[in-house]
N, C-alpha and C positions, 0 to 999 in steps of 0.2 A: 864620873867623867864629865869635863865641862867643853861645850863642843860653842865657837864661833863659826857660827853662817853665811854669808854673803852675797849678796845674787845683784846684778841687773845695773849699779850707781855705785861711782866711785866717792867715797864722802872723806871729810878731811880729818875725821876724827881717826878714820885709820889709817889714812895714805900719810902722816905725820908724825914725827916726836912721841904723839900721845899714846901710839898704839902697844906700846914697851908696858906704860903706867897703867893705861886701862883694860886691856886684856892681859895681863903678866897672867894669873892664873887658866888660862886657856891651855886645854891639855890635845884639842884636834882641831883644824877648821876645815870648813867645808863651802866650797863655791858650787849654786846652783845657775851660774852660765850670766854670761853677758856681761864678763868684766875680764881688761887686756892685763895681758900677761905679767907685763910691767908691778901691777897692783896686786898680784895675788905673789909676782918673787919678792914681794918688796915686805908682804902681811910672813912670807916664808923666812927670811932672813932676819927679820925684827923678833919674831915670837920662836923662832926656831921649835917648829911643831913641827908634824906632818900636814900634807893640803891636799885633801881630795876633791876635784870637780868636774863637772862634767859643761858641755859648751853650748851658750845660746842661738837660738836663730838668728840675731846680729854678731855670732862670732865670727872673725875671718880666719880663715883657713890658715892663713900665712901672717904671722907680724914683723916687720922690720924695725930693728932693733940695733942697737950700735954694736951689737956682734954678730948682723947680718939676719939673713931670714930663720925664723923659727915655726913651729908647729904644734909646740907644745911650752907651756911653761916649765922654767928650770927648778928644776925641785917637785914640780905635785906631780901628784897619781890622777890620771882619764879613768873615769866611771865607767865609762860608755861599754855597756852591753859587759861587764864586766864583776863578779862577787867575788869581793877581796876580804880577809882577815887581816884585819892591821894587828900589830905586835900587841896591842893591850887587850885582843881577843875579841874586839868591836867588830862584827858584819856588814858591809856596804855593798850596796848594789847601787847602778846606777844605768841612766839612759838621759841623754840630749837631746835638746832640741825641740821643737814646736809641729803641730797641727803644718802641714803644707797648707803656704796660702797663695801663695807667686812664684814658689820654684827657686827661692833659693838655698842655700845652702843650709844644712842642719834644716832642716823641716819636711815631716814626714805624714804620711798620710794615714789614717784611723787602722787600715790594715797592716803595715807597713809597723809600725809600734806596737800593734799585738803579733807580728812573726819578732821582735826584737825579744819581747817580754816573754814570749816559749824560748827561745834560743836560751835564756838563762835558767832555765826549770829544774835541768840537769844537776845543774851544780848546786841549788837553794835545797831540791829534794836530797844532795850529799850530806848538805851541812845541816840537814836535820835528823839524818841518822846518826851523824858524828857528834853534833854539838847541842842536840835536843831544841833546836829552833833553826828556822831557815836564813834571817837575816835580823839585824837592830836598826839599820838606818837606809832606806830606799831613799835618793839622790834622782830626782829630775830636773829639767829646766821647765816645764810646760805642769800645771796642776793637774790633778785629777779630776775627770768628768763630774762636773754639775757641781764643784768643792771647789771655789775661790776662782773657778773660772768666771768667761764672758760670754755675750750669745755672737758677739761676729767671730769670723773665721780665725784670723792672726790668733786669737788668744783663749778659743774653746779647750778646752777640758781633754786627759786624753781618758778613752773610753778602757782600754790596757790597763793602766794606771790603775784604777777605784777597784778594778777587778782582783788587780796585784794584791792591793792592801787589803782585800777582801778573802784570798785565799792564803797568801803570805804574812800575813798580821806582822809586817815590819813594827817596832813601837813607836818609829815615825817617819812621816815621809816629808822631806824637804824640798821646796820648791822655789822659784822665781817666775818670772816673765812678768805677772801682774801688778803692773806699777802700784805705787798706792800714796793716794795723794788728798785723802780722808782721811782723819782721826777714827771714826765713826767704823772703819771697813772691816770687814773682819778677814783676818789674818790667820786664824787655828781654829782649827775644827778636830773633834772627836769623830771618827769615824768610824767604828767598829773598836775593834783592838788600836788601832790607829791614829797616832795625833799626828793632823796633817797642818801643815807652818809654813807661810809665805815668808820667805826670807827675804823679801827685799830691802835692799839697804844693808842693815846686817839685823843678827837676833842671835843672842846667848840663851843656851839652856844646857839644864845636868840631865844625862842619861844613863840608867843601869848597866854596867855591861855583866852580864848573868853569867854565871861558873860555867865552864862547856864540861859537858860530862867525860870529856875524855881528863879532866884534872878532877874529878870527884874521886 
């Protein structure tokens, strides 16, 4: 399965004409937060996939749109706090949002993301009796502790996270928030079981989706 990412900047190669020609083989995409609605119905309706995302510490709550206020983009599935099966048998988990640094909206505090990250244990411990693994792809906005994070507040690491991928062995966890504006930066890390990937901008990669014992 070949999954597009997108986190954080909206750029022209996909907001454009282009996006038909150069992602035509794209089979999911997925936004890691901090990009307006408009751009991800627009990536929905060109590539006619599925769009799962979850929403950044600069998302607003509400967009106004020439069909009035909305809450959600039309077409994709919210992550947030939430393990989905999509139709091709792919597991997603996800969670939003940032480290609290000023109180606003989507931004949570180190405690506060680890009661999020138990809220879903219930359902990952399901789907491992069911489907002989917990999840394929863990969906955040904000990286994982001391992995592509920063040392100021806005953009440290969430301490939930590294734990998740520590116990849950997603095969990858995708991220945003960390701009990147170095060639040089590093962007993916192995972490255990775990290939963890800053998406910012966008980033194509193929991922296994593994037989669920319940079709063996």
């Amino acid at each position: 399965m070949k999954i597009l990412s997108v986190s954080d900047v909206e750029l022209g190669i996909i907001y454009s004409s282009q996006i038909a020609e150069r992602f035509y083989d794209v089979d999911l995409v997925v936004s890691c937060g901090d990009l307006p609605y408009y751009y991800l119905e627009y990536i929905i309706s060109t590539l006619n996939v599925p769009l799962y995302h979850v929403r950044g510490n600069h998302a607003n709550v509400v967009e106004m749109t020439s069909m009035g206020e909305r809450t959600e983009p039309w077409g994709a599935v919210n992550l947030h706090r939430k393990v989905i099966q999509d139709d091709t048998g792919l597991i997603l988990a996800g969670i939003e949002g940032s480290i609290q640094y000023n109180f606003g909206p989507h931004q949570y505090s180190q405690a506060e993301m680890w009661m999020m990250v138990f809220m879903m244990t219930p359902a990952l411990f399901l789907n491992k009796l069911r489907y002989g693994r917990y999840l394929d792809v863990f969906v955040t906005h904000a990286p994982p502790w001391k992995i592509h994070d920063m040392t100021d507040l806005p953009h440290q690491g969430v301490k939930a996270f590294r734990w998740f991928d520590h116990v849950f062995q997603p095969q990858v966890q995708l991220h945003g928030h960390i701009h990147i504006y170095r060639q040089d930066a590093v962007t993916q890390t192995q972490f255990e079981k775990t290939l963890v990937m800053n998406t910012y901008g966008y980033r194509e990669f193929y991922i296994n989706v593994p037989r669920s014992r319940l079709h063996r």
